[in-house]
C-alpha positions as CSV (number, residue, x, y, z in Angstrom):
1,X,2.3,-8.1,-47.7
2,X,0.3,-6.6,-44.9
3,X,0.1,-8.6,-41.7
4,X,-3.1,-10.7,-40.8
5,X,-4.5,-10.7,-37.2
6,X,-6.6,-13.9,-38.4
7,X,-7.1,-15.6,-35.0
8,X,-6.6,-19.3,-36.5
9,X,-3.3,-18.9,-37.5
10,X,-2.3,-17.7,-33.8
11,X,0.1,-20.5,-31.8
12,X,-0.8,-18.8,-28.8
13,X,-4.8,-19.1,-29.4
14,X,-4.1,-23.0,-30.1
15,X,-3.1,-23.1,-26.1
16,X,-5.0,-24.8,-23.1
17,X,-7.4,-22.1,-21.7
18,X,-5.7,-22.7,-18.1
19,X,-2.1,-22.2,-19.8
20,X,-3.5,-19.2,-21.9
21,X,-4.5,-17.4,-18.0
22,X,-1.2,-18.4,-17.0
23,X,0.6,-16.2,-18.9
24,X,-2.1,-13.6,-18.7
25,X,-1.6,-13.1,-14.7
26,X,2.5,-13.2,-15.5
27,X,2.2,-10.0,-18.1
28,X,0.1,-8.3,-16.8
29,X,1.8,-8.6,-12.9
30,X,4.9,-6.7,-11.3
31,X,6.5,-6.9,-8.4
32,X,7.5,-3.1,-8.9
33,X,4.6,-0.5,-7.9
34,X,3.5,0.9,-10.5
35,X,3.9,5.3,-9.6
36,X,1.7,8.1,-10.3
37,X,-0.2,6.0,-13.7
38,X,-1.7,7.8,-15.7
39,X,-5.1,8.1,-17.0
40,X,-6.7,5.5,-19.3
41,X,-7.1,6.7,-22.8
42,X,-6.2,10.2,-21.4
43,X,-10.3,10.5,-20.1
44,X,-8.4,13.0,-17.4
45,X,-6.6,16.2,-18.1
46,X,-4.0,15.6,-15.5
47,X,-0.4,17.2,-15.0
48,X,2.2,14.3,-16.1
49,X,3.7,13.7,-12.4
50,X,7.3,14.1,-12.3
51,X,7.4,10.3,-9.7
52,X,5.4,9.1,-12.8
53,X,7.3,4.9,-13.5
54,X,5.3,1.9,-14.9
55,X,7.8,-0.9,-14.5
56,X,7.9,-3.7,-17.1
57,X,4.4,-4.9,-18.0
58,X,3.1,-7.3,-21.0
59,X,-0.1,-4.7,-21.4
60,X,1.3,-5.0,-25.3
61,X,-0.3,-8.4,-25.5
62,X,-3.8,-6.9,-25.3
63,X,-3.4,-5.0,-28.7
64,X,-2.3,-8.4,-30.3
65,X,-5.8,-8.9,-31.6
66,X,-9.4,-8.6,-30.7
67,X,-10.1,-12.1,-29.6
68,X,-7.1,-11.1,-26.6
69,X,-8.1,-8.5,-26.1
70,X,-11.7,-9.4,-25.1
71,X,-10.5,-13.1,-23.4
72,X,-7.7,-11.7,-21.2
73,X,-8.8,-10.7,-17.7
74,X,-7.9,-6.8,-17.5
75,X,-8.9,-6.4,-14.0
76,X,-5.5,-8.5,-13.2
77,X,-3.9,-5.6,-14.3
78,X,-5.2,-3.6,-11.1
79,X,-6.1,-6.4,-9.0
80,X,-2.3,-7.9,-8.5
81,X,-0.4,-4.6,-8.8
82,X,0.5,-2.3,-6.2
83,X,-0.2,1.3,-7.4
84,X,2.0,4.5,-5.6
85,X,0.7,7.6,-5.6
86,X,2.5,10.7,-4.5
87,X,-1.0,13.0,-3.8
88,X,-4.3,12.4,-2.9
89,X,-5.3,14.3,-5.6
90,X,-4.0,12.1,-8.5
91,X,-5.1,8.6,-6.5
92,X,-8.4,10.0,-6.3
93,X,-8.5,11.5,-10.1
94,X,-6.9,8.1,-11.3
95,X,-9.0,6.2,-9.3
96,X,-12.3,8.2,-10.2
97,X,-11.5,7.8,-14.3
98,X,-11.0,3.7,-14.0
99,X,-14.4,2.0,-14.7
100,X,-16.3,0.9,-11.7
101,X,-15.4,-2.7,-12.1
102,X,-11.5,-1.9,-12.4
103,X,-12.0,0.2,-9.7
104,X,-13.8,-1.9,-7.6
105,X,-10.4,-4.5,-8.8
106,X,-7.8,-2.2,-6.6
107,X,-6.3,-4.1,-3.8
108,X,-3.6,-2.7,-3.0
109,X,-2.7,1.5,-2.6
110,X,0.7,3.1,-1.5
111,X,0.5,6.1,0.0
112,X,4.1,8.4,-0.9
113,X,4.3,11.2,1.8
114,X,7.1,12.9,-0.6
115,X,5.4,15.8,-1.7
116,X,3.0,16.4,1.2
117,X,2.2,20.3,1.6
118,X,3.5,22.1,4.7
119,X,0.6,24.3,3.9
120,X,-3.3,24.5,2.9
121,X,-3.1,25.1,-0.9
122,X,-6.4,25.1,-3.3
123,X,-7.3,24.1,-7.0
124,X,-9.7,24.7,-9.5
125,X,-12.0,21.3,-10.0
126,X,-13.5,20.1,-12.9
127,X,-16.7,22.6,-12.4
128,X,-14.1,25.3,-12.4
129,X,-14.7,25.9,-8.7
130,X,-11.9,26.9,-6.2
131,X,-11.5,24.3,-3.8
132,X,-8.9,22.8,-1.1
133,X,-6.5,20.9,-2.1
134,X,-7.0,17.1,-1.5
135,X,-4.5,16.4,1.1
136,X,-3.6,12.0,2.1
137,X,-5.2,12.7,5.9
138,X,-8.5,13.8,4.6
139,X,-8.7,11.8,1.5
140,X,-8.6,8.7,3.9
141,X,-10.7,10.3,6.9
142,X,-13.7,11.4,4.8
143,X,-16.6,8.8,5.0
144,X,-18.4,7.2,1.8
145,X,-21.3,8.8,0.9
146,X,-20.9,11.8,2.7
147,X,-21.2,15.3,0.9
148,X,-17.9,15.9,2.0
149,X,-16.5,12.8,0.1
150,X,-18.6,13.5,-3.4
151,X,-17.1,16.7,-3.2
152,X,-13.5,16.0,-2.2
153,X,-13.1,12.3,-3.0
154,X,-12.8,9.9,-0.6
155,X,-10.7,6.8,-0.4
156,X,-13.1,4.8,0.9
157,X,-15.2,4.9,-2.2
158,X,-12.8,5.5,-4.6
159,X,-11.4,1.9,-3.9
160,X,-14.1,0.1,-2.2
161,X,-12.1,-3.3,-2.5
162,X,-9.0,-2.0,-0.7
163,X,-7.4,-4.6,1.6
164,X,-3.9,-3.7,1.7
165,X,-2.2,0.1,2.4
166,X,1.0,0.8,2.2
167,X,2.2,4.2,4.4
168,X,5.7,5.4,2.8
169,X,7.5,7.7,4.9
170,X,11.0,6.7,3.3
171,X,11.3,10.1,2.1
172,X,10.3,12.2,5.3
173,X,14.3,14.0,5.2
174,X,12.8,15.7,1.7
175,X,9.6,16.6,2.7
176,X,8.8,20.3,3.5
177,X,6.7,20.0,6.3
178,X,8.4,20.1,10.1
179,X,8.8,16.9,11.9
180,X,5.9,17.4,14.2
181,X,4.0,18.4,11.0
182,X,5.2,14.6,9.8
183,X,4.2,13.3,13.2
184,X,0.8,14.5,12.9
185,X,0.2,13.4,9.1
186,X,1.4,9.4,10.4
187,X,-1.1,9.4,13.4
188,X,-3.7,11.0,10.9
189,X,-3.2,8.1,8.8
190,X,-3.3,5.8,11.3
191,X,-6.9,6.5,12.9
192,X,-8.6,6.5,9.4
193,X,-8.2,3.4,7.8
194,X,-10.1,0.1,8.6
195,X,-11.0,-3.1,8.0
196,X,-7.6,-4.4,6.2
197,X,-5.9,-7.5,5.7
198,X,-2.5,-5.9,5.3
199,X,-0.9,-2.3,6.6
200,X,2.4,-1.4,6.0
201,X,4.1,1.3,7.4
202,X,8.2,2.0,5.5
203,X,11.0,4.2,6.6
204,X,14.6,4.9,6.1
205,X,17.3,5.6,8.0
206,X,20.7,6.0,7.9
207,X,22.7,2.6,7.1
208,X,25.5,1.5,9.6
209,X,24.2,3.9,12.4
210,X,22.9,3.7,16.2
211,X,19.0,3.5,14.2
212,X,19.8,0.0,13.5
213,X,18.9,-0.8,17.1
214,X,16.3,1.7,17.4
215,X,13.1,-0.3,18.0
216,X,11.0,-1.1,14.8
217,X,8.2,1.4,15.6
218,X,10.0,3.8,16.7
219,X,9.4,7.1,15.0
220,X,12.6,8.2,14.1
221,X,12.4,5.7,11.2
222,X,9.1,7.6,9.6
223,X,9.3,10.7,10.9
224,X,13.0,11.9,11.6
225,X,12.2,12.9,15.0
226,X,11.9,11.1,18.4
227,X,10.1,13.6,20.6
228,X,7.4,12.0,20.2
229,X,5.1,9.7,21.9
230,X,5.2,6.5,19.4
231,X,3.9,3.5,22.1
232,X,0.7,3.9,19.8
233,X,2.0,3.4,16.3
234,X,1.4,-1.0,16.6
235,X,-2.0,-0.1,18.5
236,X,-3.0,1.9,16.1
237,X,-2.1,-0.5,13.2
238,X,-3.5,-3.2,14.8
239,X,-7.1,-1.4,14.9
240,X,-6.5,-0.7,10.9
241,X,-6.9,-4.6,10.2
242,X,-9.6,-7.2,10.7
243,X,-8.8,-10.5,12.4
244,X,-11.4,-13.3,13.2
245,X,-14.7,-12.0,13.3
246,X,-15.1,-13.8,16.6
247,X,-11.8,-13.5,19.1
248,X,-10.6,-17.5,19.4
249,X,-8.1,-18.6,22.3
250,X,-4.1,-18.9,22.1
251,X,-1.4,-16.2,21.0
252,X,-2.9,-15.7,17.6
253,X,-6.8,-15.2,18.6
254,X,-7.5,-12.3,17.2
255,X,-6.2,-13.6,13.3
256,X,-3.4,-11.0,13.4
257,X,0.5,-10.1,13.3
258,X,3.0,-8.0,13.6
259,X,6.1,-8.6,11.4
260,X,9.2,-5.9,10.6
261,X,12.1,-6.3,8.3
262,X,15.5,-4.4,8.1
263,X,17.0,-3.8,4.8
264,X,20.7,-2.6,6.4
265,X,22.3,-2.2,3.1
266,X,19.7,0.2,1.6
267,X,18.7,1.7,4.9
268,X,14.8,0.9,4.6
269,X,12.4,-0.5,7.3
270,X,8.9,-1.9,7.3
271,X,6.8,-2.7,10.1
272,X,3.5,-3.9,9.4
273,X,0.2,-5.8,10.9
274,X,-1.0,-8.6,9.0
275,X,-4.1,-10.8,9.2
276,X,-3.3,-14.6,9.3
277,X,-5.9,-15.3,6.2
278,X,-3.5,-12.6,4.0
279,X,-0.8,-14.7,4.9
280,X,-2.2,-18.3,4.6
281,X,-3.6,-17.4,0.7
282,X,0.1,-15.5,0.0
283,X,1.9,-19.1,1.4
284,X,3.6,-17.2,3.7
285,X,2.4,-19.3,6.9
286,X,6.2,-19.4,8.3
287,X,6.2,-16.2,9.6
288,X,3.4,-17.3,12.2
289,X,6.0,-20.5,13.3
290,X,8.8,-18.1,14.0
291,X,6.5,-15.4,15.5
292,X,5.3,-18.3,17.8
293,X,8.8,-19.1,18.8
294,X,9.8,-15.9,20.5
295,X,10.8,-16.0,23.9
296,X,10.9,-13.7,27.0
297,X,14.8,-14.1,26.9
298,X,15.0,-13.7,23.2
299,X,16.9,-10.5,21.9
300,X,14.7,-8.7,19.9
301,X,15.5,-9.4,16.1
302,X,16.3,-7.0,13.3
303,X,14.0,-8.3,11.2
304,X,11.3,-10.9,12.7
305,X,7.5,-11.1,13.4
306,X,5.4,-11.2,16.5
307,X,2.1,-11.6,18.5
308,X,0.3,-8.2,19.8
309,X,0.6,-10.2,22.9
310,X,4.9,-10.5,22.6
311,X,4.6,-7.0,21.6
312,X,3.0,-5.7,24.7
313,X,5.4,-7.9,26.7
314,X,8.5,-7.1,25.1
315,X,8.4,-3.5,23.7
316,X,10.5,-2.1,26.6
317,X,13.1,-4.3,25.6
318,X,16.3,-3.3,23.7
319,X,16.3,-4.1,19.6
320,X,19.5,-5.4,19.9
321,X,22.2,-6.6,22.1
């Protein structure tokens, strides 16, 4: 007998509404990014990226039936993920086929510096012209509305609800550009980006060496070289995310923080600048408490969190004993 889609004899229809969500935002959430996604319904003729992974997902449950389909709240699907891209170009392409209301759903981008170009390449767009290459500094540096960003594409207006960016230089031994190259890219990056609530910066290293006491924001980690200036890699973050519209006294007046974790084992490193309002709706509130009981005498941790204020104070301290 052929099977019915009748929605009255579905157990899961006869759920609570609130239950019926529940499980919505837990199928259609990973804690994996989501890599190089391709285009919905194949509206893009695209080359299939060789990075391209979608971790485990219930998207299934949206082809159960109709009345699913048009109750569950797709825009979860974009608005709790984290979605890695390893060029500008395909962000922007992906980005540019979503609807505008999925678009305008993005929160949160990562930014793989993997297969940066060490040099200026072009492509034909879809009006068959031969233009530059999009490339990640001037994808984010391009302004919305400019002719420059209808043109190119512009990150900017390609996710206009952005609040959290993710900069991954784990792979920077790979890439093909020079280290100075690398260097330049990173403090690119860092100058054109505003008005967060989260940026997150990742490197690697090699596990069980001297780097392990290398400061977190040193450059080393991103960039494989140190002959470079890199007292303005926290600056810099810090001016990518908005605190408290109006600076408040105490330690944590401007609504900020700067937090870092070492993953020894694997060899990986994050250093990031977070506002306090990211934190408080994430119920991650403790890293303020141990932030705020740093000391002057305190060995810098391997992993730990700080005021810009500590930072100033204490970034001409050793990492470790």
């Amino acid at each position: 007998m052929p099977t019915t889609t009748s929605t009255h004899q579905s157990h899961f229809l006869s759920l609570p509404g609130e239950i019926r969500n529940r499980i919505y935002h837990l199928a259609l959430t990973t804690a994996t990014p989501v890599a190089d996604a391709l285009f919905p319904n194949n509206t893009v003729s695209f080359p299939k990226s060789a990075h391209h992974s979608i971790p485990p997902l219930g998207a299934g449950l949206l082809r159960t039936c109709r009345h699913i389909h048009d109750e569950c709240p797709v825009h979860i699907l974009y608005q709790n993920n984290v979605f890695r891209f390893t060029s500008a170009q395909h962000c922007h392409a992906f980005l540019t086929s979503l609807p505008p209301f999925l678009r305008a759903a993005v929160r949160t981008l990562e930014l793989d510096i993997r297969d940066v170009s060490p040099w200026s390449t072009t492509h034909v767009d879809s009006l068959g012209r031969t233009v530059p290459r999009l490339e990640w500094p001037s994808y984010c540096a391009y302004p919305a509305g400019t002719a420059w960003a209808k043109t190119m594409g512009c990150l900017a207006e390609d996710a206009p609800a952005l609040n959290t960016v993710v900069l991954n230089f784990e792979a920077w031994p790979r890439v093909r550009v020079t280290r100075r190259h690398l260097w330049d890219i990173l403090r690119r990056l860092l100058c054109n980006i505003d008005g967060l609530d989260r940026v997150v910066l990742t490197g690697s290293y090699a596990a069980g060496t001297a780097m392990e006491r290398r400061k977190p924001w040193d450059a080393a980690f991103y960039t494989g070289t140190d002959d470079v200036p890199t007292d303005d890699i926290v600056d810099r973050m810090w001016g990518m995310v908005a605190g408290h519209e109006n600076h408040r006294e105490g330690p944590l007046g401007e609504g900020k923080l700067i937090r870092w974790e070492r993953n020894q084992q694997e060899g990986k490193i994050a250093l990031e600048v977070v506002a306090l309002r990211h934190l408080a709706k994430q119920g991650h509130l403790r890293h303020v408490e141990s932030a705020l009981k740093l000391t002057p005498s305190d060995t810098w941790p391997a992993s730990g969190a700080c005021t810009f204020e500590d930072y100033l104070q204490r970034k001409e301290m050793p990492s470790t004993t």
